[in-house]
mmCIF file of the N, C-alpha and C atoms, coordinates in Angstrom:
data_MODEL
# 
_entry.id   MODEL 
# 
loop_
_atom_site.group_PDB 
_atom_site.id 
_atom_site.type_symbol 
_atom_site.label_atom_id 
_atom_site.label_alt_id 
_atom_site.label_comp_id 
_atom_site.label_asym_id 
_atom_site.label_entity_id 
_atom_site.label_seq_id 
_atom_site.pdbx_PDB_ins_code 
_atom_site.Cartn_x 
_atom_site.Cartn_y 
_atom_site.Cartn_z 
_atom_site.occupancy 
_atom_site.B_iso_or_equiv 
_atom_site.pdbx_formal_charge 
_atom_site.auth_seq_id 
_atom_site.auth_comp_id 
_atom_site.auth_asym_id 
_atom_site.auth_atom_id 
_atom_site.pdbx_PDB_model_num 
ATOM 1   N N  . UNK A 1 1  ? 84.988  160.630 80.009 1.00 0.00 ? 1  UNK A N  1 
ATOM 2   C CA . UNK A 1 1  ? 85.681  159.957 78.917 1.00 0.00 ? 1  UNK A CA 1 
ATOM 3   C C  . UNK A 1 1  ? 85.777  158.462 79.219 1.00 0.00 ? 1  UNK A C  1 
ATOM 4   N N  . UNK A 1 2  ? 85.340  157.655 78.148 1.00 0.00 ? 2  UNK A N  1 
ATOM 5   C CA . UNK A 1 2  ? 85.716  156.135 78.396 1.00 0.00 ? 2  UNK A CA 1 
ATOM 6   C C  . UNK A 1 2  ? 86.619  155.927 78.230 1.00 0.00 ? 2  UNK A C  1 
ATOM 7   N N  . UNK A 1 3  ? 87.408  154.875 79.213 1.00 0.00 ? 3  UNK A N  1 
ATOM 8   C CA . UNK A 1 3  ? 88.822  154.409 78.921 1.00 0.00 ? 3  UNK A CA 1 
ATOM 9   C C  . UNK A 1 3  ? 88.479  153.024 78.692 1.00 0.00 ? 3  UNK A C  1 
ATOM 10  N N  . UNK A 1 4  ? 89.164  152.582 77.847 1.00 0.00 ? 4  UNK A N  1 
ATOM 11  C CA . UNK A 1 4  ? 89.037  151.208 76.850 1.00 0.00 ? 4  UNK A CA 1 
ATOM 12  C C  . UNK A 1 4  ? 90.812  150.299 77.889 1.00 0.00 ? 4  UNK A C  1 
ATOM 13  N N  . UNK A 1 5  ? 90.826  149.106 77.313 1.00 0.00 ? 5  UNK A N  1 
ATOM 14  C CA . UNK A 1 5  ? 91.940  148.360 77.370 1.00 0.00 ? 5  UNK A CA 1 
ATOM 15  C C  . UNK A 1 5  ? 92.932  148.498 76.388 1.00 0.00 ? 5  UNK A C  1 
ATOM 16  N N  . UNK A 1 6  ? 92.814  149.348 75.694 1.00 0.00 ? 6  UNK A N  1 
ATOM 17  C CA . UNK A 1 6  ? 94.047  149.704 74.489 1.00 0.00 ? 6  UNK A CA 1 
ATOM 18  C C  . UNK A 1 6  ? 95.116  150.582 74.975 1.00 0.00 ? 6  UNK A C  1 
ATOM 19  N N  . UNK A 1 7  ? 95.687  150.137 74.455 1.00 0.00 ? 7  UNK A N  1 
ATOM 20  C CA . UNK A 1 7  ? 97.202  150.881 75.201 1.00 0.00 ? 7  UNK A CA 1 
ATOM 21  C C  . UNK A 1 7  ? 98.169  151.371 73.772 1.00 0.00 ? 7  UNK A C  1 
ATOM 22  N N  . UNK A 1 8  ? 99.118  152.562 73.986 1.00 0.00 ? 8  UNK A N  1 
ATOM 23  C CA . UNK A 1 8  ? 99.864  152.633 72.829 1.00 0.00 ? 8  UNK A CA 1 
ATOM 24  C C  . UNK A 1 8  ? 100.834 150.783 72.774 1.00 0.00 ? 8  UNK A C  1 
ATOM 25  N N  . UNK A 1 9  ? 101.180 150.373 73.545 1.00 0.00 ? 9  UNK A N  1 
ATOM 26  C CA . UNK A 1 9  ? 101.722 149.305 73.282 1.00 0.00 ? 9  UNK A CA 1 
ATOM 27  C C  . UNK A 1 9  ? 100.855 148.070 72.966 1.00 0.00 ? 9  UNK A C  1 
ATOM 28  N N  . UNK A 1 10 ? 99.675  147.986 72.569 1.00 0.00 ? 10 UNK A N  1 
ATOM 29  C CA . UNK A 1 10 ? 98.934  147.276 71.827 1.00 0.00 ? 10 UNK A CA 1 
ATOM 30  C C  . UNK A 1 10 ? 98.652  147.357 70.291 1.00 0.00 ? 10 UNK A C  1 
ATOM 31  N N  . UNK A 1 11 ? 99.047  148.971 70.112 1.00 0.00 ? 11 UNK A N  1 
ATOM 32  C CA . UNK A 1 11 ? 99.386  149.281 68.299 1.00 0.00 ? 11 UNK A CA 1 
ATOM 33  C C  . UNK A 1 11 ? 100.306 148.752 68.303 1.00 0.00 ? 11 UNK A C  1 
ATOM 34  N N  . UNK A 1 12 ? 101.655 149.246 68.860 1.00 0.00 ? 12 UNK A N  1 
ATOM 35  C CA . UNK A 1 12 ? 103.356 149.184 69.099 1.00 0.00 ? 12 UNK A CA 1 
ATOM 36  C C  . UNK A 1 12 ? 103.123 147.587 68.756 1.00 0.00 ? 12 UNK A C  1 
ATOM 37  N N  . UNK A 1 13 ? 103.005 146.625 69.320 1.00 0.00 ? 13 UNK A N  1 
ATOM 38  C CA . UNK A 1 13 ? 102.831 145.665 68.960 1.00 0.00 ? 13 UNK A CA 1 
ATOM 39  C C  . UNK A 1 13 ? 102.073 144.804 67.881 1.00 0.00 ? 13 UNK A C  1 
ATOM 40  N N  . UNK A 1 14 ? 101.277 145.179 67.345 1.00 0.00 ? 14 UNK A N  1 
ATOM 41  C CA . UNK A 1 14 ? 100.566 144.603 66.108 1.00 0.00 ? 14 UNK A CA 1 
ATOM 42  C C  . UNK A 1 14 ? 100.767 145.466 64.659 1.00 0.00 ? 14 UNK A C  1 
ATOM 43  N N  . UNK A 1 15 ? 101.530 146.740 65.004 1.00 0.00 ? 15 UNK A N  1 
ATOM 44  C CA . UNK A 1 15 ? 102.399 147.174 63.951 1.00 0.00 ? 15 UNK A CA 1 
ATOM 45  C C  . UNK A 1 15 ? 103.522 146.444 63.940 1.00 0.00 ? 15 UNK A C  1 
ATOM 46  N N  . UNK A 1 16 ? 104.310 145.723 64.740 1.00 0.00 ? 16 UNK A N  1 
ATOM 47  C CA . UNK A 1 16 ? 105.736 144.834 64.704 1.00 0.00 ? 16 UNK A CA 1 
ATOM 48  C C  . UNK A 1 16 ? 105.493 143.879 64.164 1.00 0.00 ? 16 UNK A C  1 
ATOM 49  N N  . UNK A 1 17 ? 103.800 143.106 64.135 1.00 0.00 ? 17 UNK A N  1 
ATOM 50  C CA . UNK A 1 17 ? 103.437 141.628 63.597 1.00 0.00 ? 17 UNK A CA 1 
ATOM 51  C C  . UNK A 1 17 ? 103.684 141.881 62.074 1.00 0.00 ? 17 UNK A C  1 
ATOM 52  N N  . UNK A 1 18 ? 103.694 142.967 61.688 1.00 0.00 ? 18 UNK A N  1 
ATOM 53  C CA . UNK A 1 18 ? 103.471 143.491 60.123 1.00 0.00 ? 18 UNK A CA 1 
ATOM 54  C C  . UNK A 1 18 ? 104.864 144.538 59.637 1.00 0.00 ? 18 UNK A C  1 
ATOM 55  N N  . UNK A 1 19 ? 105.560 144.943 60.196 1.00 0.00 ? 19 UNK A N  1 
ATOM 56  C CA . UNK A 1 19 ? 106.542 145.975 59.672 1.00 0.00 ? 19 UNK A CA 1 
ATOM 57  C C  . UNK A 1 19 ? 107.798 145.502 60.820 1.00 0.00 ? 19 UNK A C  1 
ATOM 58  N N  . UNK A 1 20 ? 109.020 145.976 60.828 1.00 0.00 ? 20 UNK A N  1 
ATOM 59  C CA . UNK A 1 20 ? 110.145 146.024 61.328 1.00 0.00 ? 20 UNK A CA 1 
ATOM 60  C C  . UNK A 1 20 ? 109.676 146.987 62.690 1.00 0.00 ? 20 UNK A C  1 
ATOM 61  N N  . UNK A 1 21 ? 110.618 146.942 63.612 1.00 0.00 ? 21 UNK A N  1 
ATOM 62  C CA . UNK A 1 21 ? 110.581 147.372 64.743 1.00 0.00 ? 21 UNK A CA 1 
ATOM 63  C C  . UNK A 1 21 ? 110.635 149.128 65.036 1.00 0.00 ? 21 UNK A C  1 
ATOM 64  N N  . UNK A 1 22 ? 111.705 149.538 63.996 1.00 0.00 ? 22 UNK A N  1 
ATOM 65  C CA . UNK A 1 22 ? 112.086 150.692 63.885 1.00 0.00 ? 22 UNK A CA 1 
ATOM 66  C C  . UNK A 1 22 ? 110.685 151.388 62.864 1.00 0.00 ? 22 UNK A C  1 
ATOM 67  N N  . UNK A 1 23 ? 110.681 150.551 61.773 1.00 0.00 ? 23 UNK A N  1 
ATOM 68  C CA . UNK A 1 23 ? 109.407 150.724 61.394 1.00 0.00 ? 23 UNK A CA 1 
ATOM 69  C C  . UNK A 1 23 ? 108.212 151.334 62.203 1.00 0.00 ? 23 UNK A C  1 
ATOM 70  N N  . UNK A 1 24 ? 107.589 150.535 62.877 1.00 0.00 ? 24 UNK A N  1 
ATOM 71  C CA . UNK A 1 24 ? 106.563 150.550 64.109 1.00 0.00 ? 24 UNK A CA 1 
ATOM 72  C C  . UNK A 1 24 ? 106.409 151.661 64.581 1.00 0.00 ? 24 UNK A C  1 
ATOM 73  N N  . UNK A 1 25 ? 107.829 151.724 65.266 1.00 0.00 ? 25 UNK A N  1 
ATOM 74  C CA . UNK A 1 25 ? 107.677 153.087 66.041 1.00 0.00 ? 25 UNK A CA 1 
ATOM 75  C C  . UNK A 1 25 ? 107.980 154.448 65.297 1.00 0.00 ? 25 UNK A C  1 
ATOM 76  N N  . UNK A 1 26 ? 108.399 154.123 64.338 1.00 0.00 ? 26 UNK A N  1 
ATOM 77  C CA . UNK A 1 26 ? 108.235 155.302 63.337 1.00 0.00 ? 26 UNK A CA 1 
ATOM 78  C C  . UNK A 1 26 ? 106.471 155.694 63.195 1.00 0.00 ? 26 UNK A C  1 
ATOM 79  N N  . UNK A 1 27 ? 105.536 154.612 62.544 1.00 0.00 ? 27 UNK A N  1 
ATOM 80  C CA . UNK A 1 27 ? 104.481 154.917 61.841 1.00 0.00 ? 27 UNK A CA 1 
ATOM 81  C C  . UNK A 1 27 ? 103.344 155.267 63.155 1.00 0.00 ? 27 UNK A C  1 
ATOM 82  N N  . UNK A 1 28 ? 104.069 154.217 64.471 1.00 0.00 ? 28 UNK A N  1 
ATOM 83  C CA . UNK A 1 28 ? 103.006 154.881 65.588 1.00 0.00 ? 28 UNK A CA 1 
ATOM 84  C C  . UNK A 1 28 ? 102.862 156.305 66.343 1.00 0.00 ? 28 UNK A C  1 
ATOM 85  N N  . UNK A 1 29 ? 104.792 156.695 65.706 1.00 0.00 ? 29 UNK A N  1 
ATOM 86  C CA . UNK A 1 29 ? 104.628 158.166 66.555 1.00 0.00 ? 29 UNK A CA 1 
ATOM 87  C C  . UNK A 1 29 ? 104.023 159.007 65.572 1.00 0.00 ? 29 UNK A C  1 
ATOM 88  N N  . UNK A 1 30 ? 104.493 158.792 64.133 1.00 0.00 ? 30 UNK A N  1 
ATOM 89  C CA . UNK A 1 30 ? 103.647 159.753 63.139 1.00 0.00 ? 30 UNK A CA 1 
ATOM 90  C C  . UNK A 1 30 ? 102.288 159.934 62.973 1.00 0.00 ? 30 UNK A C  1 
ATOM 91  N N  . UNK A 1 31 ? 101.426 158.723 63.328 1.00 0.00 ? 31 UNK A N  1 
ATOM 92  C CA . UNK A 1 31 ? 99.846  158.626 63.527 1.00 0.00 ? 31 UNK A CA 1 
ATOM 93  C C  . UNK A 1 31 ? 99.651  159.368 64.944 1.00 0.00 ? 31 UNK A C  1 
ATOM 94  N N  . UNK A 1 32 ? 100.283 158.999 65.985 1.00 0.00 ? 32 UNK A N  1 
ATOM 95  C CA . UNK A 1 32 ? 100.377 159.794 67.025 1.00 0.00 ? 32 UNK A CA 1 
ATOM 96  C C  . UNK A 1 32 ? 100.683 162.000 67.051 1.00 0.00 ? 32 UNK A C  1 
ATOM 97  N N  . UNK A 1 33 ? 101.489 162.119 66.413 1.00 0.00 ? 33 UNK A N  1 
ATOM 98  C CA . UNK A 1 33 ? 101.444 163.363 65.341 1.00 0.00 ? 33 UNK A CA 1 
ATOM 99  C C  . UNK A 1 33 ? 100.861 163.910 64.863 1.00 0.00 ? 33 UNK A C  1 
ATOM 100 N N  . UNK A 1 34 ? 100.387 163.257 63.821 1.00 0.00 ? 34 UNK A N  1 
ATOM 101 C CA . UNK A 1 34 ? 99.399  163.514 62.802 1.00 0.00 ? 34 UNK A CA 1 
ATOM 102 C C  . UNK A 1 34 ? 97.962  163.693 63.670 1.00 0.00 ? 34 UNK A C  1 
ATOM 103 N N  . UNK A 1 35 ? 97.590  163.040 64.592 1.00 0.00 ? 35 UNK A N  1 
ATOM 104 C CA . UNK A 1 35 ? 96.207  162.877 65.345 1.00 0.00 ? 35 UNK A CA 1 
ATOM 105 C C  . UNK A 1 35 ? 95.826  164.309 66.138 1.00 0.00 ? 35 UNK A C  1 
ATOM 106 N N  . UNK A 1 36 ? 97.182  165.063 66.849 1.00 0.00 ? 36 UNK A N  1 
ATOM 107 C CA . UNK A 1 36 ? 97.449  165.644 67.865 1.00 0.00 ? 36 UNK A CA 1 
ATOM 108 C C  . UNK A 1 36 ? 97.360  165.317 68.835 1.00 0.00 ? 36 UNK A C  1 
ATOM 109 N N  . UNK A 1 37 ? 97.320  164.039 69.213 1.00 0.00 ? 37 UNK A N  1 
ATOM 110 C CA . UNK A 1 37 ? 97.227  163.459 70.720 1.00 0.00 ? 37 UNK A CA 1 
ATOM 111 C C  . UNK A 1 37 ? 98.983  163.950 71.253 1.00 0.00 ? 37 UNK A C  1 
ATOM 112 N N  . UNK A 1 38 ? 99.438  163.459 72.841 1.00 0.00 ? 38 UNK A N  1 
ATOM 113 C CA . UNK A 1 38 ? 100.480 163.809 73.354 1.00 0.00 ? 38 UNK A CA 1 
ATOM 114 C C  . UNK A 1 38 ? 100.975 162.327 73.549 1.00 0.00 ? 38 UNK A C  1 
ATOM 115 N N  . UNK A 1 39 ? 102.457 161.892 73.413 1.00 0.00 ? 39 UNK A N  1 
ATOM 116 C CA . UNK A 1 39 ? 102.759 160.960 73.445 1.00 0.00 ? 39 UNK A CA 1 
ATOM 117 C C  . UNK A 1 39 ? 102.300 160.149 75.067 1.00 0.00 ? 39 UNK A C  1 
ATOM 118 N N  . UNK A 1 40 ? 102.020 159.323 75.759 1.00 0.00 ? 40 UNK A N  1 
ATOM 119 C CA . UNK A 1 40 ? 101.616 159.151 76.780 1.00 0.00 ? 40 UNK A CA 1 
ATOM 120 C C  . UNK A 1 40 ? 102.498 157.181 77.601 1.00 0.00 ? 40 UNK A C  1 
ATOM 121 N N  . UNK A 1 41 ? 102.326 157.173 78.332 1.00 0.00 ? 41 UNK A N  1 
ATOM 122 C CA . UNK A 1 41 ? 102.871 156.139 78.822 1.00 0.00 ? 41 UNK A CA 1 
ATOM 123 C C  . UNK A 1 41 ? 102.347 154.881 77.903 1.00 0.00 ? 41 UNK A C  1 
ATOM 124 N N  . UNK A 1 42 ? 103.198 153.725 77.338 1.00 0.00 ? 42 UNK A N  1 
ATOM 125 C CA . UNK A 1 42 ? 103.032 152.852 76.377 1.00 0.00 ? 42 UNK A CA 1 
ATOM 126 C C  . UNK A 1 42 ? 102.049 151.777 76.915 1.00 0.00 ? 42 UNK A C  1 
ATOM 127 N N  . UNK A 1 43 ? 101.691 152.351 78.142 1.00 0.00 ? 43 UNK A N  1 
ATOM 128 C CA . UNK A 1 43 ? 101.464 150.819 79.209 1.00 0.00 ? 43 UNK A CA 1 
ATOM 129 C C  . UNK A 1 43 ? 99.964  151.287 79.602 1.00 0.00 ? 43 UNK A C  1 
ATOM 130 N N  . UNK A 1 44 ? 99.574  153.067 79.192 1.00 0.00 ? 44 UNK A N  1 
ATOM 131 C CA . UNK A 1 44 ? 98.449  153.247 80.082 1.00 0.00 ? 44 UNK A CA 1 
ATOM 132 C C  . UNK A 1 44 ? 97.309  153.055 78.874 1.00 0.00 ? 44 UNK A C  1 
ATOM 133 N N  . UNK A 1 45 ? 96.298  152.754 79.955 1.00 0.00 ? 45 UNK A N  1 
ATOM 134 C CA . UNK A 1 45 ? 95.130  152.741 79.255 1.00 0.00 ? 45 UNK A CA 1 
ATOM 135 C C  . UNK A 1 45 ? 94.376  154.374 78.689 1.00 0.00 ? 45 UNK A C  1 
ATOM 136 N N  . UNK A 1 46 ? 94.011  154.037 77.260 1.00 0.00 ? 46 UNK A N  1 
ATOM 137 C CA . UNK A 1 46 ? 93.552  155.188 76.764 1.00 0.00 ? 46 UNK A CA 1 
ATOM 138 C C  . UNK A 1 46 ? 92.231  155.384 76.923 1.00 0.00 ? 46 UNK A C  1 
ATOM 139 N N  . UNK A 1 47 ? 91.475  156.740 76.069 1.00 0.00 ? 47 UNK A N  1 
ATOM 140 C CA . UNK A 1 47 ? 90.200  157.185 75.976 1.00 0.00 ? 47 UNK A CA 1 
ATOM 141 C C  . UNK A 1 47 ? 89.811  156.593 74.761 1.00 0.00 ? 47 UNK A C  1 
ATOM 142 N N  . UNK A 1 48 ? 88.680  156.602 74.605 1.00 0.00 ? 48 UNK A N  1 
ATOM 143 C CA . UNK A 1 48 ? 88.202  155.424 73.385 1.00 0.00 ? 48 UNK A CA 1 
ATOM 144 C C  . UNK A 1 48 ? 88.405  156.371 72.113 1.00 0.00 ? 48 UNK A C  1 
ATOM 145 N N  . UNK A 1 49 ? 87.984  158.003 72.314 1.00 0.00 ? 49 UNK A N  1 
ATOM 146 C CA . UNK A 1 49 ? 87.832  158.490 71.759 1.00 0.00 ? 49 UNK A CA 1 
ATOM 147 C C  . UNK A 1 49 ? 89.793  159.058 70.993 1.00 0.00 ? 49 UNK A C  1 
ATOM 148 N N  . UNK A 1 50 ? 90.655  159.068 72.024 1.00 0.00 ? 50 UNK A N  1 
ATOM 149 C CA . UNK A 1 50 ? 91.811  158.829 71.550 1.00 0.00 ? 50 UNK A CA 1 
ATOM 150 C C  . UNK A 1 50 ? 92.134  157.262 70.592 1.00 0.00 ? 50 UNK A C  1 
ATOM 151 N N  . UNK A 1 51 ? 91.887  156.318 70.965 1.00 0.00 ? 51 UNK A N  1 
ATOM 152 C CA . UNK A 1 51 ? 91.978  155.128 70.433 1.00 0.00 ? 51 UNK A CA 1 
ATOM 153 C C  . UNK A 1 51 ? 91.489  155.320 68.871 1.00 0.00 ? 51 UNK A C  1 
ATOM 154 N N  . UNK A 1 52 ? 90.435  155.765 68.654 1.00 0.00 ? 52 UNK A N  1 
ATOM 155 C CA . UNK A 1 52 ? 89.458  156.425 67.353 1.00 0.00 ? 52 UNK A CA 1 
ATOM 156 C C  . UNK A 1 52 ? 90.259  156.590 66.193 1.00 0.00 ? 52 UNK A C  1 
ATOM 157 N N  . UNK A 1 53 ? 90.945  157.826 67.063 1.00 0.00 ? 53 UNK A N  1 
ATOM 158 C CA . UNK A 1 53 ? 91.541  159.298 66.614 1.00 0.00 ? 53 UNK A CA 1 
ATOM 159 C C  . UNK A 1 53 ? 92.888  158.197 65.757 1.00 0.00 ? 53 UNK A C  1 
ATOM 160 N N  . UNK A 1 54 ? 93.449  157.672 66.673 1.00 0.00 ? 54 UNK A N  1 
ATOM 161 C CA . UNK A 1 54 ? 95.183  156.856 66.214 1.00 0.00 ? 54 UNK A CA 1 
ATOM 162 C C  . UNK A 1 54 ? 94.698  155.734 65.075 1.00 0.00 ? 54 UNK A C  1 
ATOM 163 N N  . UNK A 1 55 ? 93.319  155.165 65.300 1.00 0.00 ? 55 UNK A N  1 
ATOM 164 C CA . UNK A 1 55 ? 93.082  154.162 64.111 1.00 0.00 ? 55 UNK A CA 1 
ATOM 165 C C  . UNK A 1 55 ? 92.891  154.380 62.612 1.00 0.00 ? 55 UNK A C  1 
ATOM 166 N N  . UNK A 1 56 ? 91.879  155.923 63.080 1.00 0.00 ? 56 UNK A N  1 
ATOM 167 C CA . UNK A 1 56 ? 91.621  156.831 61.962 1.00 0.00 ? 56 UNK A CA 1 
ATOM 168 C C  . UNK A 1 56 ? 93.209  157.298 60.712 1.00 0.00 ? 56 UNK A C  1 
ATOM 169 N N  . UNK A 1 57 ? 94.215  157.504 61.572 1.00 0.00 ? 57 UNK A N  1 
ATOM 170 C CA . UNK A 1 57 ? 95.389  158.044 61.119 1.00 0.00 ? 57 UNK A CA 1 
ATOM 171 C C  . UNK A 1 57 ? 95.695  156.860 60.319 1.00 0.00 ? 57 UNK A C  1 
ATOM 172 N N  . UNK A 1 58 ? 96.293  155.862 61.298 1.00 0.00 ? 58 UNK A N  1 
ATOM 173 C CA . UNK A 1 58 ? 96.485  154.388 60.391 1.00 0.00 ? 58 UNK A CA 1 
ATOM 174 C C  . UNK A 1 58 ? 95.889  154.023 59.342 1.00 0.00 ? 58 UNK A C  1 
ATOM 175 N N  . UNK A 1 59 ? 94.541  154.404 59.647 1.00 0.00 ? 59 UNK A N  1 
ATOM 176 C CA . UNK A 1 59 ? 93.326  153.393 58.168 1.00 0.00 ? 59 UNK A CA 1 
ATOM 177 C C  . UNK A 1 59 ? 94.077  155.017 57.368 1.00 0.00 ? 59 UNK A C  1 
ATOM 178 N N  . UNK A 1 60 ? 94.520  155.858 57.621 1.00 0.00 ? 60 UNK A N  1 
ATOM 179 C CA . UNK A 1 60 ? 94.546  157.212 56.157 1.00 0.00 ? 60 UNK A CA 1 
ATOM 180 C C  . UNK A 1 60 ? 95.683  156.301 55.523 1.00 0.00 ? 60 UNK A C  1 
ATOM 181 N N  . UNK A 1 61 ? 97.124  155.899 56.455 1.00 0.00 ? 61 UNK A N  1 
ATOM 182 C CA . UNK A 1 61 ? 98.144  155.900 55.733 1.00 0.00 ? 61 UNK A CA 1 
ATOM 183 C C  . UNK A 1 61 ? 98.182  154.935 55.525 1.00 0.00 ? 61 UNK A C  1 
ATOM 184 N N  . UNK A 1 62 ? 97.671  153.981 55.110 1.00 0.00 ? 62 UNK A N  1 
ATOM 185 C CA . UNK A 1 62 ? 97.049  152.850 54.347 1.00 0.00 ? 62 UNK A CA 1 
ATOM 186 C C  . UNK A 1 62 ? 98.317  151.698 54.701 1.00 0.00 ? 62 UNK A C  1 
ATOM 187 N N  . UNK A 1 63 ? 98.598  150.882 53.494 1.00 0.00 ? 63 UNK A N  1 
ATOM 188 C CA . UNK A 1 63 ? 99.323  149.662 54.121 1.00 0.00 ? 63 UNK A CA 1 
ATOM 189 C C  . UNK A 1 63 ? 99.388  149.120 55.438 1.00 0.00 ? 63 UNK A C  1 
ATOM 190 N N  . UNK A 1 64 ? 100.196 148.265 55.930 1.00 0.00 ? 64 UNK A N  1 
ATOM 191 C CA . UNK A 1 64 ? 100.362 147.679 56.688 1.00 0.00 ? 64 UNK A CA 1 
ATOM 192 C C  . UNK A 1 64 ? 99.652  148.451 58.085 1.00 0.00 ? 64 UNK A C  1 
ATOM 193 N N  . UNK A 1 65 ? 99.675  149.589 58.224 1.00 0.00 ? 65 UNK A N  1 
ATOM 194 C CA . UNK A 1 65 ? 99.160  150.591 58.975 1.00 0.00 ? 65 UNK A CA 1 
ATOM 195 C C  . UNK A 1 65 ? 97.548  150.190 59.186 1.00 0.00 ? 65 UNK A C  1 
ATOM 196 N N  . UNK A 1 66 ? 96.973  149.987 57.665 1.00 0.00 ? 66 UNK A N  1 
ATOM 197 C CA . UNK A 1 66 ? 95.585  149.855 57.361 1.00 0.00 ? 66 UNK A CA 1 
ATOM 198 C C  . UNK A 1 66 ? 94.841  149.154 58.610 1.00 0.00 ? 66 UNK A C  1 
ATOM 199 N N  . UNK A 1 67 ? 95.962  147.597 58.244 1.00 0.00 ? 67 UNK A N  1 
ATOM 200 C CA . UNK A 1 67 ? 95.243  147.227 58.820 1.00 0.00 ? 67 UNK A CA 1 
ATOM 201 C C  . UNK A 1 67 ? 94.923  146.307 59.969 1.00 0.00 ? 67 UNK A C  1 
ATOM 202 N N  . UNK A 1 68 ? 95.871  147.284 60.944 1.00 0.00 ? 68 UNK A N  1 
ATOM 203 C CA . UNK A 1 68 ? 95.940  147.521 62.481 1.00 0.00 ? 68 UNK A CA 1 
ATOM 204 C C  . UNK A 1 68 ? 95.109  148.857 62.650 1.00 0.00 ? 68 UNK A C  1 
ATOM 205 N N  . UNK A 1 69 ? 95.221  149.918 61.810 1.00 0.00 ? 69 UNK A N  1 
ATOM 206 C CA . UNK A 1 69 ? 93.844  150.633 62.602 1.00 0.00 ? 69 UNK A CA 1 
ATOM 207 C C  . UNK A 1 69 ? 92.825  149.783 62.592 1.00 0.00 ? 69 UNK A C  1 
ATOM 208 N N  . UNK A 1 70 ? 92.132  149.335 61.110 1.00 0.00 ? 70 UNK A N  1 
ATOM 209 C CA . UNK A 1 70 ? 90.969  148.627 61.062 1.00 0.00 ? 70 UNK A CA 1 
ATOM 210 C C  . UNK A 1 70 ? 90.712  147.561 62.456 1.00 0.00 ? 70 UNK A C  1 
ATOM 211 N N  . UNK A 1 71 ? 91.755  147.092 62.982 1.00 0.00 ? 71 UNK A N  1 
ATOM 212 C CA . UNK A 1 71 ? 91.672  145.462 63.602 1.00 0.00 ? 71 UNK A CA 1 
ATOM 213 C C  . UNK A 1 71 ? 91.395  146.478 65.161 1.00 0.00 ? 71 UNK A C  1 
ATOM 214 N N  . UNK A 1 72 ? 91.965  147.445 65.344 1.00 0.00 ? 72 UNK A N  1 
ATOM 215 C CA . UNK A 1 72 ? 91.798  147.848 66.422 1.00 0.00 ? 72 UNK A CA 1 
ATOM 216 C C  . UNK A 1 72 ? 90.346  148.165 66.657 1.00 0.00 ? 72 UNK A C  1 
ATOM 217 N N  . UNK A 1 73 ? 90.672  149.709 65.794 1.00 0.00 ? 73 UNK A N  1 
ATOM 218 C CA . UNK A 1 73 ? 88.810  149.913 65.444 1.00 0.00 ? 73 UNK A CA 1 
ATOM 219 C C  . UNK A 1 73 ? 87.813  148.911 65.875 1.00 0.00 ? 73 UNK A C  1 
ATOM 220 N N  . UNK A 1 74 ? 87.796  148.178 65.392 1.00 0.00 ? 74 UNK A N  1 
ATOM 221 C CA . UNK A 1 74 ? 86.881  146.808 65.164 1.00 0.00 ? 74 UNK A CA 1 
ATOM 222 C C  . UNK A 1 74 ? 86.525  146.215 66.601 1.00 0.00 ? 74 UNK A C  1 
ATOM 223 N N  . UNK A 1 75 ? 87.887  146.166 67.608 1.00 0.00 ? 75 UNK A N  1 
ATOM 224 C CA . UNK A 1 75 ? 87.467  145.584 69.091 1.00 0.00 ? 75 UNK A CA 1 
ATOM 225 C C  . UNK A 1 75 ? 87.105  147.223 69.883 1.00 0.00 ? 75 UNK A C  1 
ATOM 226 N N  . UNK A 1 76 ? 87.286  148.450 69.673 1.00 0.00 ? 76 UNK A N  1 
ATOM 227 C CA . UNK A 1 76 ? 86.473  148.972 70.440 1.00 0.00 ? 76 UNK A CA 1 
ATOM 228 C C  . UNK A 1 76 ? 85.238  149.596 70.052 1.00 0.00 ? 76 UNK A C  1 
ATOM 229 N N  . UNK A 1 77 ? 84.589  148.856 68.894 1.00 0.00 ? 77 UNK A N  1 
ATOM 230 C CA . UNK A 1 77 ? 83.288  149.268 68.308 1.00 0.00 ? 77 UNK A CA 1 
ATOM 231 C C  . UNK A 1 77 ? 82.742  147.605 68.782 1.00 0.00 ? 77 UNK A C  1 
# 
């Protein structure tokens, strides 16, 4: 499995540039949820193919969500 430089606290953070705080961590654990991934340390580096999976969720639930999956997506393609 490739592990990329993305971290849950690299969504966590560019969902806050765009929504409220409580916000954030609302829409990152629900994409996190929704994906079936397991919540994991905010700090560790992920699998690319997890990274995918959480952008995919974001680009579904559109708004502000959109487009931080898209921006993510985008640096590990």
């Amino acid at each position: 499995m490739e592990k990329t430089d993305i971290t849950l606290e690299v969504f966590y953070s560019k969902l806050r540039e765009r929504v409220s705080t409580s916000n954030a961590k609302l829409l990152l654990h629900k994409a996190i949820v929704q994906s079936g991934l397991k919540e994991t340390n905010l700090k560790e580096p992920m699998n690319k193919s997890d990274v995918q999976t959480i952008c995919l969720e974001l680009i579904k639930s559109g708004g502000p969500c959109f487009y931080v999956g898209k921006e993510i997506y985008k640096q590990i393609h």
